[in-house]
N, C-alpha and C positions, 0 to 999 in steps of 0.2 A: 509033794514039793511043787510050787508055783511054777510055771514055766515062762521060761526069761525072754520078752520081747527082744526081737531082733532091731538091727538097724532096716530090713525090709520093709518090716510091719510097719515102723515109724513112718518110713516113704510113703506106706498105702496111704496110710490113714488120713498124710497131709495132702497128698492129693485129692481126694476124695473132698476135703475141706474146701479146696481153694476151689473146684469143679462145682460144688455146691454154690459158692461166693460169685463165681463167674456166670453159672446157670443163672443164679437171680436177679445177677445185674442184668445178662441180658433180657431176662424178663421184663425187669423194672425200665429198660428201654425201651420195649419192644411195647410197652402199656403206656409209659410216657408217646411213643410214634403214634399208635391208636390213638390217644386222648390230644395229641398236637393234630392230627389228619381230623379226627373230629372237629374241634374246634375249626383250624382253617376251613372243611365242611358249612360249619356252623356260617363263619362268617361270611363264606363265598356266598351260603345261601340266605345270610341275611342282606349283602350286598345286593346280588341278583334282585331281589323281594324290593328290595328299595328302592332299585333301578324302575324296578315294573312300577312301583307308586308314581314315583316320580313321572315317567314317563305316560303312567295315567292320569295325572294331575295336570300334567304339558294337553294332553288329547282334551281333558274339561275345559280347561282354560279356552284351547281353539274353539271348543263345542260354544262355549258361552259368548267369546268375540262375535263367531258365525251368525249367533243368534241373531244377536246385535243387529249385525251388517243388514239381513235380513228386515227384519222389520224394521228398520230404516230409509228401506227403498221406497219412493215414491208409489201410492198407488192407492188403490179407492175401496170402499167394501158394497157390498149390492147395493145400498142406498147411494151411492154417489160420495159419499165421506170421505175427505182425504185420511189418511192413517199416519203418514209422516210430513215432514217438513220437507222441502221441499230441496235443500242447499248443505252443503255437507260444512260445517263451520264448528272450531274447536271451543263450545259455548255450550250455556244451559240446553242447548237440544239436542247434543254431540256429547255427552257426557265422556263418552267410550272414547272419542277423538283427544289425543295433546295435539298441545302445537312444535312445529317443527322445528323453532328457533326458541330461545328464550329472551325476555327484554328487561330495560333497565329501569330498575324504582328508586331513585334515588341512587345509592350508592352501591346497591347490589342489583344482582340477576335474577329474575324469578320467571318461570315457567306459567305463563297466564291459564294455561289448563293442565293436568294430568288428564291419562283416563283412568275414569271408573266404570266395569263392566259390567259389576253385580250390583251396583246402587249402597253398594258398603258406604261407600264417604258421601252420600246425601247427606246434605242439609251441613255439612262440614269443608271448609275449606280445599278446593281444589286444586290451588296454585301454589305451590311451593319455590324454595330460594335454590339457586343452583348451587351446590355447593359439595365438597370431597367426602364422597360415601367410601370407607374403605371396603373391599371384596368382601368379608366373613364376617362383617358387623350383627353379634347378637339380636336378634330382634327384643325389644324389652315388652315386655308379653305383660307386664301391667297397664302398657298404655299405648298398644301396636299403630291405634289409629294414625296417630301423630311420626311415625316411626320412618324417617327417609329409606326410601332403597334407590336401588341405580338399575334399574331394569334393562337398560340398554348395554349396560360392562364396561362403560369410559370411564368409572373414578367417580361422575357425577351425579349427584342425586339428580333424580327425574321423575318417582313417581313415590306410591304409599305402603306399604305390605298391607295386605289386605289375606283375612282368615277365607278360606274356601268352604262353603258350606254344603254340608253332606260331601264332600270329599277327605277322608282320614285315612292317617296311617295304620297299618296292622295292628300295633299296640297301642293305638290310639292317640297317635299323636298328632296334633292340630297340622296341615299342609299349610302353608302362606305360599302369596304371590304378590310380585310385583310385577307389572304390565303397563307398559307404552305402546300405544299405538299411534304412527304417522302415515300420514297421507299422501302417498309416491304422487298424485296430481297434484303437487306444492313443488317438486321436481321438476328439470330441463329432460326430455327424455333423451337419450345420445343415441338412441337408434331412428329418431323420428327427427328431429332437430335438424339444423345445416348449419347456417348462417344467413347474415343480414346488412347489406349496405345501402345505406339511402342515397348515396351516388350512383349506383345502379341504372343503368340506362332502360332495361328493359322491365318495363311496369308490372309484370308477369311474376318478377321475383320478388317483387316490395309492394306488393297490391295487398295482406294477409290472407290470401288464397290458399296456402300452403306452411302444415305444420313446419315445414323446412324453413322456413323464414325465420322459426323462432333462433337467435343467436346461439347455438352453441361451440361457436367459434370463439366466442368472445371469449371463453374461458381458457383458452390456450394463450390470450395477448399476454400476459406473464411469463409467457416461455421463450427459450431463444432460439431463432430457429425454423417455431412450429408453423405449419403448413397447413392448407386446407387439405392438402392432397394425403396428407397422414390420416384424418380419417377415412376419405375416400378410398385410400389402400386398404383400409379397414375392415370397413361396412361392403365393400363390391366382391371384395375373393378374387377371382378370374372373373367376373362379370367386366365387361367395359364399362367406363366411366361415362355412363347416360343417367342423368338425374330423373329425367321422365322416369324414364323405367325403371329406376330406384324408388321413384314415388309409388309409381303402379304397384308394382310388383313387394313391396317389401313396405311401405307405408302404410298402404291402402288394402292392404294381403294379410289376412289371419289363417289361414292353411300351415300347412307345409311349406317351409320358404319354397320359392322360385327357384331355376337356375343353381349358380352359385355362389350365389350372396351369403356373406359371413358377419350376420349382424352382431350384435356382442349379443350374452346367453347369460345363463339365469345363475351361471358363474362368477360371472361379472356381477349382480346384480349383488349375489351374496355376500361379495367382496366390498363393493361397495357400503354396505349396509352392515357390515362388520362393527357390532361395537360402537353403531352410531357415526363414529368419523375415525375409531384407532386405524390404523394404517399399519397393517399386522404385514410386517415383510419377510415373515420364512414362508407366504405364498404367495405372490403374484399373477394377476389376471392382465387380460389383453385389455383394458382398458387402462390401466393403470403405464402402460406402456407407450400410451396413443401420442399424447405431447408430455414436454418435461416441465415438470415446476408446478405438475397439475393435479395429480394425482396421486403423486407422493411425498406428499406435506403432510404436517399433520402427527399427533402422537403416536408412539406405537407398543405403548402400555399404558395401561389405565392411572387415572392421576394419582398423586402427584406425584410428579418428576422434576428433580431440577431444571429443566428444560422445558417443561411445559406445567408449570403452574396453574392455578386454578386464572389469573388473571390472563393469561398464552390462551389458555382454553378459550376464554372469552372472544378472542380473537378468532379464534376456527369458526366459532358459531353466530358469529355477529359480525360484518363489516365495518373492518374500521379505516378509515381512508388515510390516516397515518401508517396501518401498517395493513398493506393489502393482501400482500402476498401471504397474511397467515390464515387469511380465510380459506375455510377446507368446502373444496370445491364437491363432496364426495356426499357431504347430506344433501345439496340440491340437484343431485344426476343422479337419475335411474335409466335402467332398459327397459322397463314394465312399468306402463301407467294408463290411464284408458277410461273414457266415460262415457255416458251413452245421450244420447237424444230424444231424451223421453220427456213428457210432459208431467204434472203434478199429480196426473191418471194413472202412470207410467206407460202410458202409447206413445209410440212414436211420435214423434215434433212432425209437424207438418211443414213440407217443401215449399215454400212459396214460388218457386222458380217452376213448380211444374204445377198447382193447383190448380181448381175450378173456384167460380165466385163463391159456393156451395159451403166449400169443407172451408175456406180463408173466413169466413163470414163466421163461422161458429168456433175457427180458432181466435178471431183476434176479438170475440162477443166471450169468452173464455177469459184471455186475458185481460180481459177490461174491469169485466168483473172478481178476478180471485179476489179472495180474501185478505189481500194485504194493500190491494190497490182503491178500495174507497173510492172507486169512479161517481165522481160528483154528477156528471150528466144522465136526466130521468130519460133520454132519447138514447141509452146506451144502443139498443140495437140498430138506431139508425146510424149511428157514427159506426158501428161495427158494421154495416153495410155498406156504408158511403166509402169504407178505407179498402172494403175488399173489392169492390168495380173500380176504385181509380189503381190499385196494387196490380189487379190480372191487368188491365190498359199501360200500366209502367210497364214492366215485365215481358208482356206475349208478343210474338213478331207479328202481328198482323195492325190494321188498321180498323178493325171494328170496335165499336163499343160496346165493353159489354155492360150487358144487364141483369140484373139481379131483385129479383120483385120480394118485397117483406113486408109485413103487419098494413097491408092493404095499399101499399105504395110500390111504385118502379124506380128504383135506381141507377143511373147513367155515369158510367165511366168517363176517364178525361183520356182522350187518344190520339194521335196524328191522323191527319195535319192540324198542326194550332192555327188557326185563320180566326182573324178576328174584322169587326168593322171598325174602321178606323178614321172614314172621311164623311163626312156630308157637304154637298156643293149644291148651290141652286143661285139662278141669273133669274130674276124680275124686270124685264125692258117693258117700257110703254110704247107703242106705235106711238110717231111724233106724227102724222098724219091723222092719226085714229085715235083717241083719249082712251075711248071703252075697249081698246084692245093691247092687248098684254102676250110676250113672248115668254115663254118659258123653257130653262133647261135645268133640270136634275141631276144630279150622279151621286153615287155612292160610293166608296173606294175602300177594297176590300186587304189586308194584307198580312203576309204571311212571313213570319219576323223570323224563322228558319228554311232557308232557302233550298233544303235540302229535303222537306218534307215533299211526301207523295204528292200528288193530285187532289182535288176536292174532287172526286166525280159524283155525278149525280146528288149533290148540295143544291140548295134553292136559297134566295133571297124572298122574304115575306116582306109588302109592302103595303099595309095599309087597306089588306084583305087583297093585294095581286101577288100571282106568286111568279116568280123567276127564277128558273132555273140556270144555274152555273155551269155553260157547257163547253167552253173552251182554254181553259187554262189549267197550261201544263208547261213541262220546267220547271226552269229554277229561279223563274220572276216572281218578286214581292211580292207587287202593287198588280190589283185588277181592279179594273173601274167597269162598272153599270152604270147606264146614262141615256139621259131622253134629251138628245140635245137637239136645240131649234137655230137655226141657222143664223136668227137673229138677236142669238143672244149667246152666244158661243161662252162655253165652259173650256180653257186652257185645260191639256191633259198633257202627261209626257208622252213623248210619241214613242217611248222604248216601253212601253206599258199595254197589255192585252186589254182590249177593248172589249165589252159587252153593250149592243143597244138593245133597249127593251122602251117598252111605252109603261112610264108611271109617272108620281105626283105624291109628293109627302105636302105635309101642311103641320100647324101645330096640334101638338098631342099625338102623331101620325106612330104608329108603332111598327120600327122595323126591325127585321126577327132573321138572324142567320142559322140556317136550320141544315143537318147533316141526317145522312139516310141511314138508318138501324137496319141489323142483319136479318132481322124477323121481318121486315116491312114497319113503316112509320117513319118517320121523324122526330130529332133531339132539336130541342131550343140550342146550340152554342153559344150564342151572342146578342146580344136584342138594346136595342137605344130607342127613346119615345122623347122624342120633338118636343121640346122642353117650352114652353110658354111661357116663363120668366126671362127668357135667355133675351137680352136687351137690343134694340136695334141697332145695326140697320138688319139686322137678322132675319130672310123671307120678307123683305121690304121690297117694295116695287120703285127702286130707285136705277133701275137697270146695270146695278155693280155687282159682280159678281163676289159672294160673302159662302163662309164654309165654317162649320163648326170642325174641330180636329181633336184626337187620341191624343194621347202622349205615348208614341211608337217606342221609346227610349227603349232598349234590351231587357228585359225580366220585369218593363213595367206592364205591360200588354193586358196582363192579368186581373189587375186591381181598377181597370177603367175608366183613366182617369182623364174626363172630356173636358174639353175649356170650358169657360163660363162666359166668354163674349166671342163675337164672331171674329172670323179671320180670311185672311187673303187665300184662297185657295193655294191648295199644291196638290193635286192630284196625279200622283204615279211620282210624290219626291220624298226624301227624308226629310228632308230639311223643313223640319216642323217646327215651328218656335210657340208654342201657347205658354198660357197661365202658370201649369200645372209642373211643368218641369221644375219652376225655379222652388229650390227650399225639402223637393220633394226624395227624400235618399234611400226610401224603403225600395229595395228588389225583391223580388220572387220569384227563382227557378224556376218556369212552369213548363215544361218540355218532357215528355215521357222519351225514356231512354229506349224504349223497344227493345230491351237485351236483358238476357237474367243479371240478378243481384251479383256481385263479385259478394261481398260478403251482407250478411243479414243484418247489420248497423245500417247498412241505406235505407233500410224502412222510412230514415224521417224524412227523404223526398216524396213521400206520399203525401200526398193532402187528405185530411180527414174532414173534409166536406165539398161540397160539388165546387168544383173550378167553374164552374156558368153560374153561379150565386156571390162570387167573391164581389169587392166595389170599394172605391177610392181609401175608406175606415181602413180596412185590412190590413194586416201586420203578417209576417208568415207564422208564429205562433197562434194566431185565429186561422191559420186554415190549413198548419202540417200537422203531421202527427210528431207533437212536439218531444222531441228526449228528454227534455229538463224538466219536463212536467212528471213529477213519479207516478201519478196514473196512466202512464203510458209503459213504465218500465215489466211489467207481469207479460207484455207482448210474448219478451225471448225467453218468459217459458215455453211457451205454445210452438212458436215459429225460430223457422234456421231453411239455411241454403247450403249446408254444410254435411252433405248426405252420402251415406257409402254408397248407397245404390247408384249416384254418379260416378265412382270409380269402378264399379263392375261388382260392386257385392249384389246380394238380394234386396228383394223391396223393403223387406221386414228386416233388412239389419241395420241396431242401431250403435255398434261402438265403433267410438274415435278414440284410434292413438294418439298419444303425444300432446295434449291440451294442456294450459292450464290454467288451475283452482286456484283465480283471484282470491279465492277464501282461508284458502292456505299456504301460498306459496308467500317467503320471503321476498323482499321488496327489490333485492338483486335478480331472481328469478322472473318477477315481474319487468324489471327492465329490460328484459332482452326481447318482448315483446315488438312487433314491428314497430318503429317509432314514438316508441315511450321514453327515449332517451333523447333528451335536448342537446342540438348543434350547439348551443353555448357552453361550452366545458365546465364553469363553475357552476351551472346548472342542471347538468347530468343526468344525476338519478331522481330529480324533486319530485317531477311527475310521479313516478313510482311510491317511492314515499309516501307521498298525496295521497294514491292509492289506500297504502297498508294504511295509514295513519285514521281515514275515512271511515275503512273497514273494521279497524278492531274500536272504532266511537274514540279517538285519543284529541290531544288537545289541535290545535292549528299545526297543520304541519310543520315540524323543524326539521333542521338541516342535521342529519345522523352522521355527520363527521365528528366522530366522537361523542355527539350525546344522543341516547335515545330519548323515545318523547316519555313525557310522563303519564300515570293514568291520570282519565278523566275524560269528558265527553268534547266531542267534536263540534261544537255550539258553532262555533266561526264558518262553520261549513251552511249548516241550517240557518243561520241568522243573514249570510250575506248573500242567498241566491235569489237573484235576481228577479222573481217568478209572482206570479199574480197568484199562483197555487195555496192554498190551505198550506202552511208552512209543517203543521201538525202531519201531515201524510206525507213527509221522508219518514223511513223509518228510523225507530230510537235505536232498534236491537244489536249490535255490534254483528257483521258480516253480510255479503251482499247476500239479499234474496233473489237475484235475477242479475245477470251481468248485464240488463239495461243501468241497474244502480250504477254501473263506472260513469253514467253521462253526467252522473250529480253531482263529483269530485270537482267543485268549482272554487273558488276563493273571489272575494269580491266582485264589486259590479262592473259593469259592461267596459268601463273604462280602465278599470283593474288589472292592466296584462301581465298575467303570472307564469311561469313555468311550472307552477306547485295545480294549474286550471288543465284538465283535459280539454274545456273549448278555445285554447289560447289562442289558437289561431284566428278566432272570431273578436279576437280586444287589441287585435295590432295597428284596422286601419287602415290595413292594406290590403293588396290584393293575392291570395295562396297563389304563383305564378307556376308552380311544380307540384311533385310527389309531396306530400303522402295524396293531393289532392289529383282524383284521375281524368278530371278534364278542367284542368287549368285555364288560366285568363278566362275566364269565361265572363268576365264582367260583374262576376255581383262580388262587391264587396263583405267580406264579414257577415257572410249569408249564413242558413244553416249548414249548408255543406262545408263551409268551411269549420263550422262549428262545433259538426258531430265527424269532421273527417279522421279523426285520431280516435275515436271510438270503435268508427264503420270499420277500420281498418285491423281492428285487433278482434273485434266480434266474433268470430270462425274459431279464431286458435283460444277462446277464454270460458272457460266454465267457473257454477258453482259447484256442481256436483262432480264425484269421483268413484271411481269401481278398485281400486287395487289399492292394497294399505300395508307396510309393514308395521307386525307385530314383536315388538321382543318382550319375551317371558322371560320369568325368573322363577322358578317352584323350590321352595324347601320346605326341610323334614322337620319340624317342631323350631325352635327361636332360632337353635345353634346348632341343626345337624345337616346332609349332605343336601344338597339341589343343583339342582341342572338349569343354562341357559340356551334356549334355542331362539331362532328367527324363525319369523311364518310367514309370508308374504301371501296375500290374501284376494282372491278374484270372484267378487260379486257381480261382474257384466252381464249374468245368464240368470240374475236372479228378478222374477217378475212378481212372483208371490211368496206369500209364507209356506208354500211349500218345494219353495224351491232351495237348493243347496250351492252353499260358496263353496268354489272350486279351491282348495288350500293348491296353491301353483309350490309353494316352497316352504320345509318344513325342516330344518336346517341345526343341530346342535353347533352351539358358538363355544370354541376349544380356548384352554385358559392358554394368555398371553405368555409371551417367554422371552 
């Protein structure tokens, strides 16, 4: 008989059941956790793996900019060969360079360059429309070339995607990148910068001696309130407020700061450079702080936003004089910017303030000849000789002449004291008792149109094969007269005038020769007049009337020699000269050596590029300076500068300067804060500048950018109207300065032309420069050259083509549509002299998404 299940057994059995159910759930969880831990696994480590691509693709990217930078730097190969261009300019020789702003075509914005690093977009359009890239736009991988990105992270297209080659992902999929690179020397620097008043009394602060001059004060005039002393609390720390020693110390200083000086920091710099101009406010930097209304403007997520439109944006990145205050003041300020002093060789620039004839001779026979300057003269090395004995005689404190002997000749300097001959006198009496006897008296009168100059000591007058020496005038008397006088024929002299008697006798054709003593032994010709045989009677007539040939003494004409052509009443030891030659005659010419170093390296054109003892009545000062406006003079300021660390206490061999900037790239606001680029007439303001950029990028006549940009096209108006006797074909065609001599080109119309859009405006007014920017005023020449290049001379020091520091922003992603990374690079090529040398990455920066 069966035995009968209990209610017990029934209990087991169902537990048993459910135990089995619950065992395998948790199984089935505990295989599902495994398989979820894996996965997560999985994905951590394909994340990870992607991070590292990415991050390898960022290190290519920098490897391939580096390159770039690199063989880019000026410099030669054992033949003598240049290898690059000489000028850092966002153009066909810059491919890797964009530009910092974008300009106006018509009715849109376009970026006149991207860069290209790997020569991917050769031969394909480089300039693109500014226009709203959203953040995660697919790349379309049928036709990438064409394909906008925003390399920088503001919303706005700015460059190309470009495929990385020999760079891929694990599973093979294509890396792209987009890449901008700008130029920080297009930048105000705010650690190097001060400010800049042309009422300024002391010529020290408005001379452009000092990066500090460059305006960056002017960038706070928008704010209420703001103060110099805001940044000065700034940049000092606990230092006291001494600008020298802000210069010295922290300027002029690439160590270890000084003291305790709190310049801004590479914090700052990041902040800055955030995104181009976003204005990311869950972090704030100490510079953003400095004045208000300055630094924190501006969008503060990528476009578009109802608040800042793509047309607002326009506004950030381009001046518009209807609405100022939305210009973002953050793409033209950096704390890191920097460029060196090297020539075309990449050696060092050579000092003019401290040279010998020797090395000036073979720098400025250098620049005469590069290869963009087409020096028309087959005597190149003698003009390269003749500029370097009259430069060391401007310059060195002493009174000797130097010399400097080339291709079988000796060359003579022009020096103090300028003495020139300036009278001849002679009395022909007849004895009225004696027919056959005749009285005679001579004199020559000698004078010295800077009453401040030394002594002639040991000078001699040559007469006719007598020689006379010059031995008693000293002081601060003009006029010296030498004289044979005969008591019967008395020669009038002033009696406040140092006397010399000698025994001599001129006649016609008689050659008299004022002769200075050389350091070596010998004698210089300075001055020389031959007794003219057409010169009309009563002239050396024996009618016993005293008669005198006379100079035209007039201030800066001394130079050009310009004698009467009929006789005249003596004046010997007076001014008061009246000849021929004065009336009608309005050329001057500076001819006075300064004896003191260059303030800045634009004074070069009071040089004379040929002997001062050879000049004569013809003469113009572009026949005998070394003319600016001539473009075969501008390849000099490759070669030459006075703008040397080794005078602030660096090394011989160091060649970077802080805080410059690259005419080539800086925006034309940038450009204005330059020492007086900016015109006292208010609706004239920024034209100069303009003039500038306009010149430099080849665009049409300058316009007024109040509201319109210029259009493309070539700057004919510039070449067709300069004044110049020069091969008109030798300005350059090429869009960007090659030498920041080219700023002396920026002219508009002729001489009569007075424009504010002319760097020689000052030379078309007419009048006379009575002040700064000119640093020795009234001086009497009208609309000379110094008035001419004195707005050039003056910004010379603080203006380069070239630049060492650049930010980079990258963009790297993972096939059309998957993750990528943006980072900032900021880039220090100063140390780089060959191709095997390396750019110092200063800042290597991931840019965090906006929120």
């Amino acid at each position: 008989m069966a035995k009968k299940n209990t209610v017990k057994d029934r209990f087991g059995a169902g537990s048993a059941l459910i135990l089995a159910v619950v065992l395998t759930s948790l199984l089935a969880v505990i295989g599902l956790m495994f398989l979820m831990a894996a996965r997560v696994d999985k994905i951590s480590t394909s994340a990870i793996a992607e991070n590292k691509e990415l991050n390898f693709a960022v290190d290519s990217v920098v490897a391939m900019i580096s390159q770039q930078l690199v063989l880019d730097v000026p410099r030669t190969d054992s033949n003598g060969l240049k290898l690059s261009e000489y000028y850092d300019y966002p153009g066909s020789s810059d491919k890797w360079l964009a530009n910092l702003e974008p300009y106006k075509d018509v009715n849109i914005y376009e970026w006149r360059q991207i860069s290209d690093i790997t020569g991917y977009l050769s031969g394909r359009s480089t300039n693109v429309q500014a226009d709203i890239v959203p953040e995660r736009k697919e790349i379309t991988i049928t036709n990438p070339i064409n394909q906008l990105a925003d390399a920088d992270g503001d919303g706005v297209g700015d460059s190309k995607w470009i495929p990385l080659d020999k760079v891929t992902q694990g599973k093979g999929k294509t890396i792209y990148a987009a890449v901008r690179i700008v130029d920080n020397g297009g930048m105000i620097n705010v650690n190097t910068a001060y400010k800049f008043d042309p009422n300024e009394n002391d010529y020290r602060l408005i001379d452009g001696s000092s990066q500090m001059q460059i305006n960056l004060f002017a960038l706070a005039q928008r704010g209420t309130g703001n103060t110099i002393n805001q940044i000065d609390n700034a940049r000092f720390g606990t230092e006291p407020h001494n600008l020298d020693n802000y210069f010295k110390d922290v300027v002029w200083y690439y160590g270890n700061l000084k003291g305790a000086y709190t310049p801004f920091d590479i914090g700052d710099e990041l902040k800055l450079r955030n995104r181009y101009l976003l204005n990311f406010n869950l972090m704030t930097s100490r510079i953003e702080e400095l004045w208000s209304n300055v630094y924190d403007v501006g969008p503060r997520v990528p476009l578009p936003t109802i608040s800042y439109p793509l047309s607002r944006w326009i506004n950030c990145v381009n001046f518009n004089f209807s609405v100022p205050d939305d210009y973002d003041y953050r793409h033209i300020s950096t704390i890191y910017n920097m460029d060196r002093i090297i020539n075309p060789a990449g050696q060092k620039m050579l000092n003019i303030n401290d040279a010998n004839a020797s090395s000036v001779y073979k720098a400025v026979r250098s620049g005469l000849i590069d290869a963009n300057a087409h020096f028309p003269d087959a005597n190149v090395n003698q003009v390269a000789a003749q500029i370097a004995v009259n430069l060391i005689d401007y310059v060195d404190a002493d009174s000797n002449v130097t010399t400097f002997f080339s291709s079988g000749k000796t060359y003579y300097g022009f020096e103090r004291p300028c003495i020139y001959l300036s009278e001849f006198a002679c009395r022909i009496k007849q004895d009225t008792s004696d027919p056959a006897k005749f009285y005679r008296s001579y004199a020559v009168e000698l004078y010295k149109p800077y009453s401040g100059d030394n002594d002639p000591c040991n000078w001699r007058l040559e007469i006719g094969g007598t020689s006379i020496p010059i031995n008693n005038w000293t002081g601060n008397k003009q006029f010296y007269v030498i004289q044979d006088q005969n008591s019967n024929a008395i020669l009038d002299v002033n009696s406040g005038t140092t006397i010399q008697n000698a025994s001599f006798t001129f006649t016609v054709n008689t050659e008299i020769s004022l002769q200075r003593p050389l350091p070596g032994g010998g004698y210089v010709t300075v001055d020389s007049y031959k007794v003219d045989p057409c010169l009309p009677a009563p002239w050396l007539s024996e009618d016993g009337l005293p008669h005198s040939i006379q100079r035209d003494i007039t201030l800066h004409k001394c130079i050009r020699r310009l004698w009467s052509t009929s006789s005249q009443q003596p004046s010997l030891g007076y001014h008061d000269v009246a000849n021929d030659y004065k009336q009608g005659d309005s050329i001057y010419i500076q001819a006075h050596p300064a004896n003191e170093p260059f303030t800045n390296v634009g004074e070069i054109g009071m040089i004379f590029r040929k002997s001062a003892y050879a000049t004569g009545p013809a003469d113009k000062e572009e026949d005998v300076r070394v003319n600016l406006e001539d473009p075969h003079y501008c390849n000099l300021f490759k070669y030459l500068t006075v703008f040397d660390p080794k005078d602030h206490g660096q090394g011989a061999n160091e060649t970077r300067i802080k805080g410059r900037i690259n005419i080539n790239t800086a925006p034309w606001y940038v450009i204005a804060q330059l020492p007086w680029v900016q015109s006292k007439i208010a609706a004239d303001r920024y034209k100069l500048a303009q003039a500038i950029v306009a010149y430099r990028d080849k665009l049409s006549q300058p316009v007024d950018y109040n509201n319109v940009a210029p259009d493309k096209g070539r700057y004919d108006a510039i070449k067709n109207k300069i004044p110049r006797t020069v091969n008109q074909s030798d300005v350059r065609e090429t869009p960007g300065f090659g030498s920041i001599g080219e700023l002396a080109l920026v002219l508009t119309g002729a001489k009569d032309d007075y424009s504010e859009y002319s760097i020689d405006k000052y030379a078309k007014d007419n009048s006379e420069l009575t002040g700064f920017p000119d640093l020795t005023p009234n001086d009497g020449a009208i609309d000379d050259f110094e008035e001419r290049d004195v707005i050039f001379a003056r910004i010379s020091n603080l203006v380069t083509v070239r630049s060492d520091v650049f930010t980079a922003y990258i963009l790297v992603r993972i096939g059309t549509d998957g993750p990528q990374k943006r980072v900032i690079a900021i880039l220090d090529r100063s140390d780089v002299y060959s191709g095997k040398d390396k750019v110092k990455v200063v800042a290597l920066h991931p840019v965090p998404d906006p929120r």
